[in-house]
VMD Tcl script that draws the C-alpha trace (Angstrom):
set ca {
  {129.56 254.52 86.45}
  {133.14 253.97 85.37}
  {133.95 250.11 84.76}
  {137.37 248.89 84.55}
  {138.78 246.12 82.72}
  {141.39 245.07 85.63}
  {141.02 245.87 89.57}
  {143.77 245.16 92.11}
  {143.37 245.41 96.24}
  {145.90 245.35 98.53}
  {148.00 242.55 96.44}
  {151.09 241.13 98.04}
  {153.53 237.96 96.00}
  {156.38 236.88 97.09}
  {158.44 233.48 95.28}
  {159.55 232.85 98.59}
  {158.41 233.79 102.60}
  {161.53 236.42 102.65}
  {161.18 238.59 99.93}
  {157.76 239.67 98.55}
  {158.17 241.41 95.73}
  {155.06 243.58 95.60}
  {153.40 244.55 98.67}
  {149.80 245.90 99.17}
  {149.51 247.16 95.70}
  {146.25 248.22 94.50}
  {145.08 249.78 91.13}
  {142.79 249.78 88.64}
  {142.78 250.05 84.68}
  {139.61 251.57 83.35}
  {137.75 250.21 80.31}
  {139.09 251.50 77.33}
  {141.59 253.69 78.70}
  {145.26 253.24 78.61}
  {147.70 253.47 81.64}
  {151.39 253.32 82.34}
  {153.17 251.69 85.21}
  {156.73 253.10 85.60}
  {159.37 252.30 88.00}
  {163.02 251.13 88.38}
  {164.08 247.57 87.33}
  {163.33 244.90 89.88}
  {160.40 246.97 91.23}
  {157.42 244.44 90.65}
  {156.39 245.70 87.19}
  {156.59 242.72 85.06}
  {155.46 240.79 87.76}
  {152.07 242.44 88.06}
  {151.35 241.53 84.36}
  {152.13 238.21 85.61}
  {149.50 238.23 87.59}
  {146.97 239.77 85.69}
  {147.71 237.30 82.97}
  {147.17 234.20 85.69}
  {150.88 233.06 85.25}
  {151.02 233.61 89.06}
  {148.80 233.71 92.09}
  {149.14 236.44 94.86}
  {149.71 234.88 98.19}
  {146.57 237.84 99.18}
  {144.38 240.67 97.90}
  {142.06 240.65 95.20}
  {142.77 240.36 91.28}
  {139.56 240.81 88.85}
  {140.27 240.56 85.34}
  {137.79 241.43 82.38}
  {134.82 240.73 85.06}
  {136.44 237.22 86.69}
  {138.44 236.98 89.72}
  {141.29 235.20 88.53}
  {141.83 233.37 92.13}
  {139.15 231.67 91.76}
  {139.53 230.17 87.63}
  {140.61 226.63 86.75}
  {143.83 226.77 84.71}
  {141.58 225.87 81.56}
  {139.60 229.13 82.36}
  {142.26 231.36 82.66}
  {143.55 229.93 79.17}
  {140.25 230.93 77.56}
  {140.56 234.51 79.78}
  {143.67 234.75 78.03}
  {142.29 234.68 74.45}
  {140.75 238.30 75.32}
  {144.20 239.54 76.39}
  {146.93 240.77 74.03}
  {150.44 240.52 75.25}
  {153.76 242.34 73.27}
  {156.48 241.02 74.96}
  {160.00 242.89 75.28}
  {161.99 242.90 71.98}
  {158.70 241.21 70.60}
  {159.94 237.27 71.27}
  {158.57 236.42 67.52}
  {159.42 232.66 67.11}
  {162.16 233.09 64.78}
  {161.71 229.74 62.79}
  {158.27 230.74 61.36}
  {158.23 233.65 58.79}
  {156.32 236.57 59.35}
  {152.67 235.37 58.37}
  {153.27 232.32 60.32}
  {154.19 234.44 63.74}
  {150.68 236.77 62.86}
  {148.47 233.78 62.55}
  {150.04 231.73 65.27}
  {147.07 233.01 67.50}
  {144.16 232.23 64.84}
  {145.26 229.03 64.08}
  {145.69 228.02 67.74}
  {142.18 229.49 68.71}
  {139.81 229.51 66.17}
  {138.44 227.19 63.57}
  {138.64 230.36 60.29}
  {139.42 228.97 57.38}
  {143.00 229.47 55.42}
  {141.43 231.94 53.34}
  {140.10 234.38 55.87}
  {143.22 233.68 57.86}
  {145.29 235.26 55.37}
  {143.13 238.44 55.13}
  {143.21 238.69 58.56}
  {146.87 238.66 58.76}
  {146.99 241.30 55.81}
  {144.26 243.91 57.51}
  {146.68 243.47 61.23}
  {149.78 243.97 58.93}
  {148.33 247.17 57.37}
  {147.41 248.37 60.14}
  {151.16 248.46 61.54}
  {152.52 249.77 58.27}
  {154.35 246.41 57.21}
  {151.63 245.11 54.94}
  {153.87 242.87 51.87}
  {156.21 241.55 54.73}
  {154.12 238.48 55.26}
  {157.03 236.00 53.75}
  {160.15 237.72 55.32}
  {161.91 235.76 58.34}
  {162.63 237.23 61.83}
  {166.13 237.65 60.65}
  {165.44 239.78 57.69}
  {163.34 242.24 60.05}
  {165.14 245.61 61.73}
  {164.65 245.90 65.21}
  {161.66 248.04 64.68}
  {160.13 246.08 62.35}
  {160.31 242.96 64.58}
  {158.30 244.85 67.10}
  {155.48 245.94 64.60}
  {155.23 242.42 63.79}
  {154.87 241.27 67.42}
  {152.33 244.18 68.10}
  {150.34 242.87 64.76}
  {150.39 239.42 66.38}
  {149.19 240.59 69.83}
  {146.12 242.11 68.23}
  {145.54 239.34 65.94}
  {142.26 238.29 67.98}
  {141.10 241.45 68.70}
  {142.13 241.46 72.79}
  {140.06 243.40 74.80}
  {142.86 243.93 77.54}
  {146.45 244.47 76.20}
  {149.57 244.76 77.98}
  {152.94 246.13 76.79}
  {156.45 244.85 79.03}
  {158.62 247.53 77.82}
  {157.42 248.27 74.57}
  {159.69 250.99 73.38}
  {163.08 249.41 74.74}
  {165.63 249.40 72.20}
  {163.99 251.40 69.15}
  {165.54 254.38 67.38}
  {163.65 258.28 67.96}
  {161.84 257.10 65.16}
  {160.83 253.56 65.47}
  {159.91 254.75 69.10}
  {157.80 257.48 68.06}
  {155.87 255.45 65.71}
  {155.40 252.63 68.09}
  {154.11 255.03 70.42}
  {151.43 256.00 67.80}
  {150.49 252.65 66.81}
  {149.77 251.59 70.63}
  {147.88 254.56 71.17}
  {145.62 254.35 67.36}
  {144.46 250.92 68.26}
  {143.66 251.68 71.62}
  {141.29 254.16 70.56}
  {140.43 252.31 67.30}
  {139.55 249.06 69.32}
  {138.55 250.54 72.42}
  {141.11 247.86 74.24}
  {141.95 248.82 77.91}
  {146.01 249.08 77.60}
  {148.39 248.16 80.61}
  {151.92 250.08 79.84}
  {155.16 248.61 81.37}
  {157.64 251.04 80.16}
  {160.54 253.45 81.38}
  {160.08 255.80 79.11}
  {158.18 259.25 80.50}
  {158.32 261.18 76.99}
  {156.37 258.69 74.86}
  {153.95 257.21 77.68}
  {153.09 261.01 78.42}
  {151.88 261.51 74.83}
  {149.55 258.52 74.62}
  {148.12 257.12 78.04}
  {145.62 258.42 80.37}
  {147.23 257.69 83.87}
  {150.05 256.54 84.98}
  {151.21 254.65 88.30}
  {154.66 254.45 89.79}
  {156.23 251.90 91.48}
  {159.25 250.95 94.15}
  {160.43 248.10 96.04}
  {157.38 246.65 95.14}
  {154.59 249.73 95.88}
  {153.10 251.77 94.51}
  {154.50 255.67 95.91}
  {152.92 258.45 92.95}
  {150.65 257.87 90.09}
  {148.75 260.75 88.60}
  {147.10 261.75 84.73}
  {150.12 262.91 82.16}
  {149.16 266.54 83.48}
  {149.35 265.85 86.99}
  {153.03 263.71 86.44}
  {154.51 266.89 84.07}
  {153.83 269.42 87.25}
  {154.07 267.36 90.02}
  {156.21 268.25 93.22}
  {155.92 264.29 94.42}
  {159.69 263.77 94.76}
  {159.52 260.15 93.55}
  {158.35 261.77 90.23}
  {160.36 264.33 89.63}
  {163.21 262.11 90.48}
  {162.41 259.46 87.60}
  {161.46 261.74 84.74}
  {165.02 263.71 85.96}
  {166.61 260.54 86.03}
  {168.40 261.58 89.56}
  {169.96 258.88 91.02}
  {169.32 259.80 94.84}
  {165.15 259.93 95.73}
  {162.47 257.26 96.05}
  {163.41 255.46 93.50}
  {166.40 252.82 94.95}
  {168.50 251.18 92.44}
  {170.17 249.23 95.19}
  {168.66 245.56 95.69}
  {167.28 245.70 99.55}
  {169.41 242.95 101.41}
  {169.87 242.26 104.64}
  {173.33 241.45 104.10}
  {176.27 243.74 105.67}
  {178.77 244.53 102.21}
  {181.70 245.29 104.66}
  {181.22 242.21 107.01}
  {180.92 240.29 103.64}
  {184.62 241.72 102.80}
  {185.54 240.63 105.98}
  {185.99 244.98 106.40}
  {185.07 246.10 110.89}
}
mol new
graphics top color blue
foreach p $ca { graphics top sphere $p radius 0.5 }
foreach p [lrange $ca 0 end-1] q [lrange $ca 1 end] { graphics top cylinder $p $q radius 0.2 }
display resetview
């Protein structure tokens, strides 16, 4: 029987009683798999890995994460929930006052009791493992771009999550950087056996390494499918985001009920 490390029914949040911004979403991320969930800005994404990280609570439906159902945990049990979850943030939000050793152990000295010593080969083995082993005394300033997101991706896995999410993890990266991002997300997946939650726009390097992939608008979910099924699919709302047409599904207006002409003053 498959198990799944998250499971979402018919979820609706709003931040007010006007606007929800998903509606009736439902999903679920198998154990040690890795899925993508694409979809224009503003259409709920980051907001759902609100929610699965206990930031927020839906207004209704059903959120169980790694076995619990988050409704129902004390804010001191979703903090110890959150020790199994990794998070890389977009443009990797190291703390740019502590060098790079300091941003990779922030986690172990905040959660666990190691001593300095195994600290510090803990730090090196996550560091080698992202290619930027010898970096540990550098400051965020001193890092490129794709470096700084290595780093952050090093701290995320510094306790070993079993649930990691990504909020745009390829934004802003050269070809290159990109590319090897991809294959550092997708190695410790497998490595690790982490279930891996995706926020991303991009179709080329989310194709190569996850195993399904949902898409969102206006706050629902409208296509998902396996990288096969999203390559030949005849679902308009996918072809129109991996064409990158403007006119489809997808809406990159903001839904208003406010007249643009009668705000002109224009009959």
């Amino acid at each position: 029987m498959q198990e799944y490390s998250v499971i979402i029914e018919n979820v609706t949040f709003a931040y007010d009683d006007e606007n929800p911004i998903l509606k009736n979403i439902s999903l679920k991320i198998p154990k040690g798999k890795s899925v993508a969930i694409m979809g224009g800005s503003g259409s709920g994404k980051t907001t759902l890995l609100k929610l699965i990280s206990g930031q927020y609570q839906a207004q209704s439906g059903y959120i169980e994460v790694l076995g619990q159902d988050i409704s129902k945990l004390s804010q001191n049990q979703i903090l110890t929930l959150r020790k199994r979850m990794g998070m890389l943030f977009q443009f990797g939000a190291l703390f740019t006052d502590m060098s790079v050793y300091d941003n990779v152990a922030f986690s172990l000295k905040e959660h666990t009791n190691l001593p300095e010593s195994i600290i510090k080969k803990i730090v090196a083995m996550k560091l080698n493992a992202v290619g930027l082993f010898g970096t540990q005394d550098m400051m965020p300033h001193q890092l490129s771009g794709g470096m700084a997101r290595r780093i952050a991706l090093a701290r995320s896995m510094a306790l070993d999550p079993e649930l990691m999410m990504y909020d745009e993890p390829f934004t802003g990266l050269d070809p290159i950087s990109l590319n090897v991002a991809a294959m550092l997300i997708k190695r410790l997946n497998d490595t690790l056996g982490q279930s891996s939650i995706l926020v991303t726009h991009d179709i080329n390097a989310s194709l190569k390494i996850v195993d399904y992939i949902y898409f969102m608008s206006n706050g629902e979910i409208i296509a998902s499918g396996t990288p096969d099924e999203v390559k030949y699919s005849n679902n308009n709302a996918v072809k129109q985001f991996i064409n990158g047409e403007v006119s489809g599904p997808f809406n990159y207006e903001y839904p208003t009920t406010l007249s643009y002409n009668n705000y002109l003053g224009i009959r």
